[in-house]
N, C-alpha and C positions, 0 to 999 in steps of 0.2 A: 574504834571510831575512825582513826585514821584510817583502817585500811576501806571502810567502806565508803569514806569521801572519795581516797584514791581509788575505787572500782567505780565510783560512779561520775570522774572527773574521765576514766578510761573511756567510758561509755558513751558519753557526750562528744567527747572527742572524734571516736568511732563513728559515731548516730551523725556529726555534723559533716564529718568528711567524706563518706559516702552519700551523703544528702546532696554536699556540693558536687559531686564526682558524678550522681545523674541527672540532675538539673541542664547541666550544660548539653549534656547527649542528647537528653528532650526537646529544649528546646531548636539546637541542631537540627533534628530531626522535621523538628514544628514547623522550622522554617524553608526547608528540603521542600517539604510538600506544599510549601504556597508560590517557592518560585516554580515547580512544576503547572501547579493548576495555571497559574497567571501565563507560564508558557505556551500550557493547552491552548487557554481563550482565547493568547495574540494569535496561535494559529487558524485556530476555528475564526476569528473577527477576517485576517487577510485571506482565507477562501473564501466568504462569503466576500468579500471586497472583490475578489477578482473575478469570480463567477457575473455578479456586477456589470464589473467593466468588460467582461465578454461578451453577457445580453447585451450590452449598448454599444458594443462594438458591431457586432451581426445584425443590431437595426440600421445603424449608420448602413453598414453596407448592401443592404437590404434595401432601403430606398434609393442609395445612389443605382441601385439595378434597375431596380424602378421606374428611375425617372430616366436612366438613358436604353431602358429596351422600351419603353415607351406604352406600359403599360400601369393598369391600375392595380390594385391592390386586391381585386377579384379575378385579373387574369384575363379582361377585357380592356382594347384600343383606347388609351387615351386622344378622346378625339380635338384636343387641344393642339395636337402637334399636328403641320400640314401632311407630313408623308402620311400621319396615317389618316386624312381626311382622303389622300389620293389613293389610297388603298379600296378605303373602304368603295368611292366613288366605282373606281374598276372594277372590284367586285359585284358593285349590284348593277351594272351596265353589262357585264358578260350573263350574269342571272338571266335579265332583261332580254339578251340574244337568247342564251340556251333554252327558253319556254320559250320567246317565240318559233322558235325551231320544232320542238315536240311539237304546238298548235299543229304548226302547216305537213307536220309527218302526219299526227292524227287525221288531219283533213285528207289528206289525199287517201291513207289508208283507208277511211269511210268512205268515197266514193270510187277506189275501187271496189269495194265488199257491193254498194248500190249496185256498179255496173258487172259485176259478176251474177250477184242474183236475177238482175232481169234479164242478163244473156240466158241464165240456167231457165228460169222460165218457161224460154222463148226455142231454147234448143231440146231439151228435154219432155217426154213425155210424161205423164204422171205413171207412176210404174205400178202395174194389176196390182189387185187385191188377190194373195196367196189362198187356195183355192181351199177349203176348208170340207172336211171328210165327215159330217157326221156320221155315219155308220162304220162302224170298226173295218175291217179286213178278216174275212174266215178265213183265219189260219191253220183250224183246226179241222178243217174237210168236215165239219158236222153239217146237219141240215138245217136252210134258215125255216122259221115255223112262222115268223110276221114280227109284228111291233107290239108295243106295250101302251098305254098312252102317253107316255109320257116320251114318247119316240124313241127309243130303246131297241134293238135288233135283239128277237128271242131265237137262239139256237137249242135243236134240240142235238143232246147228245147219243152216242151210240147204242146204252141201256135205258133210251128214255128219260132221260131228267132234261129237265128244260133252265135256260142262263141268260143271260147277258151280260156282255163285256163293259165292266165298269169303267168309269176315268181315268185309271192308272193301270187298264188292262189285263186287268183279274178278273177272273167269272166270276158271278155271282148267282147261286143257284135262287130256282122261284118254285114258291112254294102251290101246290096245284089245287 
């Protein structure tokens, strides 16, 4: 009986010493990995912080561009400020010239085109009307035989068959 007190006083001994011997490694461990996570999220928290303060650093400077090129936030004259009241003013005062300029070019151009036409008129003749051939040209030395009703030149050919010369100059025989 003794010795299985003393086996099993060995065992407890054993059973509690390695019990304590990984507890401590676990929880080591346990806590390894919460100062990492917590180091994670400080870092993830300070890029979102600085990211942040970047946006809002590139509006600050964004509007001070802004307000000293002197425009609006669509990229059109703030007409607040005077230089660009004087801008604009000279801008549509040069418009104002360069259409009245085209006007008086247009006008003059139309009334020289008027006085060209009535010179042409008055110098020129109306030019004939191009003399127009009804009747073909016998080109073919055959004999002419008359017309057809329909105003036609009948030629007769050399073994007797009889034609006329179509619209595009091709014989076309007739039937007798």
């Amino acid at each position: 009986m003794k010795r299985i007190l003393m086996f099993t006083a060995i065992l407890l001994v054993m059973a509690v010493s390695s019990f304590a011997q990984r507890k401590p490694s676990e929880k080591a461990q346990k806590q390894a990995e919460k100062r990492i996570e917590k180091r994670e999220k400080d870092l993830a928290k300070d890029r979102k912080e600085a990211v942040k303060e970047q946006r809002k650093a590139d509006r600050e400077i964004a509007k001070e561009v802004r307000k000293s090129s002197g425009f609006n936030k669509d990229g059109s004259p703030d007409m607040r400020l005077a230089e660009n009241k004087r801008k604009a003013a000279e801008a549509a005062r040069k418009e104002r010239e360069r259409l009245a300029k085209e006007q008086e070019r247009l006008a003059k151009e139309r009334e020289r085109e008027r006085e060209r036409a009535a010179h042409a008129s008055v110098q020129r003749p109306a030019p004939p009307h191009p003399r127009i051939n009804p009747q073909p040209v016998n080109r073919t030395g055959d004999r002419i035989v008359g017309t057809d009703p329909k105003g036609r030149t009948i030629y007769e050919g050399p073994r007797g068959g009889r034609y006329y010369i179509n619209s595009n100059g091709n014989k076309e025989y007739i039937k007798h």
